[in-house]
N, C-alpha and C positions, 0 to 999 in steps of 0.2 A: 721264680726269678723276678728281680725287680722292674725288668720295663715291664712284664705284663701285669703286674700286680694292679689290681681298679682298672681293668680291662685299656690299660696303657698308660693310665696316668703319667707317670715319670716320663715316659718316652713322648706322651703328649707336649709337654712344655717342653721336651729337648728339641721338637721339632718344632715348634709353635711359627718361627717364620720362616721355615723351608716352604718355600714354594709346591712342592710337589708332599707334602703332609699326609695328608687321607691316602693317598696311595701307597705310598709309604707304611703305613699305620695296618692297613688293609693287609700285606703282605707281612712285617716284620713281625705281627698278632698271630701269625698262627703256630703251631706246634715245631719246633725242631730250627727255626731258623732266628731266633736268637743266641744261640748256645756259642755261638762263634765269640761273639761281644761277652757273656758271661765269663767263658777264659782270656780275654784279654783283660776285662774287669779285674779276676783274681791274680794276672799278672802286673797289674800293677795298682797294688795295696794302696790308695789315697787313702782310706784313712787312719792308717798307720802312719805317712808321712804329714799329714797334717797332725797327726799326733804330735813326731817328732819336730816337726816347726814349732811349736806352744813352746814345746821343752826348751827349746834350742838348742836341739842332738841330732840336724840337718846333717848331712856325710858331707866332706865340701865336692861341691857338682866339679863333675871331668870336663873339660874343656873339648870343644870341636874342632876338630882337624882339616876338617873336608869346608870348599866353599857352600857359601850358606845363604838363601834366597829366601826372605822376610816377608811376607805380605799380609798386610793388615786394613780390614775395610770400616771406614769411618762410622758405619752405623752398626757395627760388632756389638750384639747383646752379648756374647759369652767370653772375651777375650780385651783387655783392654789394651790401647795405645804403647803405655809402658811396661804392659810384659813382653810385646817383640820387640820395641828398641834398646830395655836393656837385656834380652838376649844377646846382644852381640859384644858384651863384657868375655860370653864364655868360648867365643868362638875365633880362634887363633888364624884361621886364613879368611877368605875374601869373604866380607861381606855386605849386604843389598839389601835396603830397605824400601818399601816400596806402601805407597798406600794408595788403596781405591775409594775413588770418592762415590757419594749416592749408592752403597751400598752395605747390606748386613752382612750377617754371617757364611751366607753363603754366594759369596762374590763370585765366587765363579762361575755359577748359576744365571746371577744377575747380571753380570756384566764380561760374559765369556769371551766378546773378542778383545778387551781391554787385557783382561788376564791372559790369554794367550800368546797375547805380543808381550807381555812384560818377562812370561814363562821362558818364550823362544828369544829374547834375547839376550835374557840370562842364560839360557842352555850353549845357545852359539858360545859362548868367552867362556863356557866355561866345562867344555865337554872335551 
């Protein structure tokens, strides 16, 4: 499997600024408890679909129904600005966008009581 391949490599730089890293690492390295991630892996073929973006033979994306809570943290090494603000081209009911400052990829980590109150107020309007 590919995160343990060089005894973590890949999964070394996927975690590179999680806070909680080597612990992590320490646990997700041993026998039987990656396999979870390798079936969602194979359930969703990226690079089949990066294939089919080159081509230009994308399916046109469905549209979302359900209200829909955005949150995007300023210092995101793996996700950029404009792919959750124009998510919300595909999403036909409510939507909320929200950004947390001074922090990466794992904002809710870093900045748990900020996210919490932005969670729970979007849950209150919208449960």
């Amino acid at each position: 499997m590919g995160y343990r391949a060089s005894n973590g490599r890949l999964l070394r730089e996927v975690l590179r600024t999680h806070p909680d890293r080597e612990q992590i690492l320490q646990r997700a390295l041993k026998p039987g408890v990656l396999e979870g991630m390798q079936k969602l892996e194979q359930a969703n073929p990226l690079p089949e679909i990066q294939l089919a973006s080159l081509e230009g033979k994308l399916p046109e994306p469905q549209l979302v129904s359900v209200a829909t809570f955005a949150i995007w943290s300023e210092q995101d090494d793996f996700l950029w600005e404009a792919q959750i603000k124009e998510s919300s081209k595909y999403v036909t009911a409510a939507w909320r966008y929200e950004t947390v400052a001074k922090a990466g990829h794992w904002f809710m980590l870093e900045q748990p009581e900020k996210t919490n109150r932005l969670l729970l107020d979007w849950l209150v309007k919208h449960s």
